[in-house]
N, C-alpha and C positions, 0 to 999 in steps of 0.2 A: 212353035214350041221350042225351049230351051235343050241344043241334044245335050247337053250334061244335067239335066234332071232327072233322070233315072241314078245316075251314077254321084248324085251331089252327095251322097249320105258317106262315102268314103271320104270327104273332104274334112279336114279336122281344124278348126278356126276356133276362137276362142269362144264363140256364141253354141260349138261343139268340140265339147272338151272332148280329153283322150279314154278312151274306154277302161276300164279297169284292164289290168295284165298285172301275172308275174313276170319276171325277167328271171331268164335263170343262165344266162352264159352273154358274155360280151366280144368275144373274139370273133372279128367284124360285125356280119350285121347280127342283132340280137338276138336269142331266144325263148320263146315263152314257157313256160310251165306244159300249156297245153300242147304243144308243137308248131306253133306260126313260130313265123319269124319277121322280126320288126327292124326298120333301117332307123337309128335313133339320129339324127343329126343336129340337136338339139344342142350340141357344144361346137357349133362349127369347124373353124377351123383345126382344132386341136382333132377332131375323131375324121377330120378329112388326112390331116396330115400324119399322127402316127397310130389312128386307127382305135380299137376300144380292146382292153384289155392288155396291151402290148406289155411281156418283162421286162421289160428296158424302164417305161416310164415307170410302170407299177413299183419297182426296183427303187426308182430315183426318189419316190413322193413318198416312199416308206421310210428314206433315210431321211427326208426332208422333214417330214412330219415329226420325227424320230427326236427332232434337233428344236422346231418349232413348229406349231397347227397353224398361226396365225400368222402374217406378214403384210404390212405397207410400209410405204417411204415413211415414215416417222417413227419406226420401229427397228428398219434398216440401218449399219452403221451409216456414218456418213461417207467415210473410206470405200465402202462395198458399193454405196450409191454411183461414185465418182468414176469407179473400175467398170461398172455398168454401165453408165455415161459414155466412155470413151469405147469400149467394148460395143454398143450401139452404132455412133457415130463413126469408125472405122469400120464395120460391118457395112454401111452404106455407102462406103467412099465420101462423107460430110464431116471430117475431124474438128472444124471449127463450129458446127449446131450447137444448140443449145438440146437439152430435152426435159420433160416432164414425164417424171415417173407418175403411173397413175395406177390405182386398184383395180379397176374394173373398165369396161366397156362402157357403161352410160358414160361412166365420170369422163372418159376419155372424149368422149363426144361433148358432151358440156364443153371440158376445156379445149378442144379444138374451135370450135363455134366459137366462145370467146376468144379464144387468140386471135383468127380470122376476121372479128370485129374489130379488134383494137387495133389490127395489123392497116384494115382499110380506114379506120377513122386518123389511123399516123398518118397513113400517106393524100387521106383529102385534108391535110391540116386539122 
C-alpha cells in the first residue's frame, strides 16, 4: 500500500486545484480570512527573495505604476534598453555579452532553447 495515500489529498496538482481562501495579509507567509496560514510561493524567486508585502517594493511598483502599468522592450526607450544592457553585463563580470530583454519567463525559455539550437547548429557547421 502506498504510505502517502492517506495524506495525498493535501497534495495540490493541477488535476486538484487550490481550494477556495480568502487572503487577508501578505507579510511572509499568508493569511486567511479564517485564521490558516498559507506559504504562497507561486512567484518564485521574487517572494523568496524580498518576501510578500515588503515597503520597499510595494513603494517602488506604486511609483512604477504611477509613471506606467504596462512595460516590454518595445515600449522601453532604446537609451534605457542599452543602460540595462551594460548594467546587466557588468553585473556579471561579461561587458562584452550580448542580451535579450524578454517579458516573461516562458518567453525566456523559448528564447534560450532557440539560442542554444542555433548556437549548436553554428558550431556543427
Amino acid at each position: 500500500m502506498d504510505r502517502y495515500l492517506r495524506q495525498r489529498e493535501r497534495l495540490l496538482t493541477s488535476s486538484r486545484p487550490l481550494p477556495n481562501f480568502e487572503a487577508v495579509g501578505s507579510n511572509g507567509p499568508g493569511h486567511c480570512a479564517d485564521g490558516r496560514r498559507i506559504l504562497d510561493g507561486s512567484s518564485g524567486l521574487l517572494r523568496v527573495n524580498v518576501g510578500q508585502g515588503s515597503p520597499a517594493v510595494l513603494s517602488r511598483i506604486g511609483r512604477q505604476f504611477s509613471r506606467s502599468s504596462f512595460g516590454r522592450a518595445a515600449v522601453v526607450q532604446p537609451h534605457i534598453q542599452m543602460e540595462l544592457m551594460d548594467r546587466l553585463c557588468q553585473a556579471v563580470d561579461r561587458p562584452e555579452d550580448s542580451v535579450a530583454l524578454i517579458t516573461c519567463g516562458t518567453l525566456g525559455v523559448e528564447v534560450a532553447v532557440g539560442l542554444a539550437r542555433n548556437i549548436v547548429r553554428a558550431r556543427d557547421g
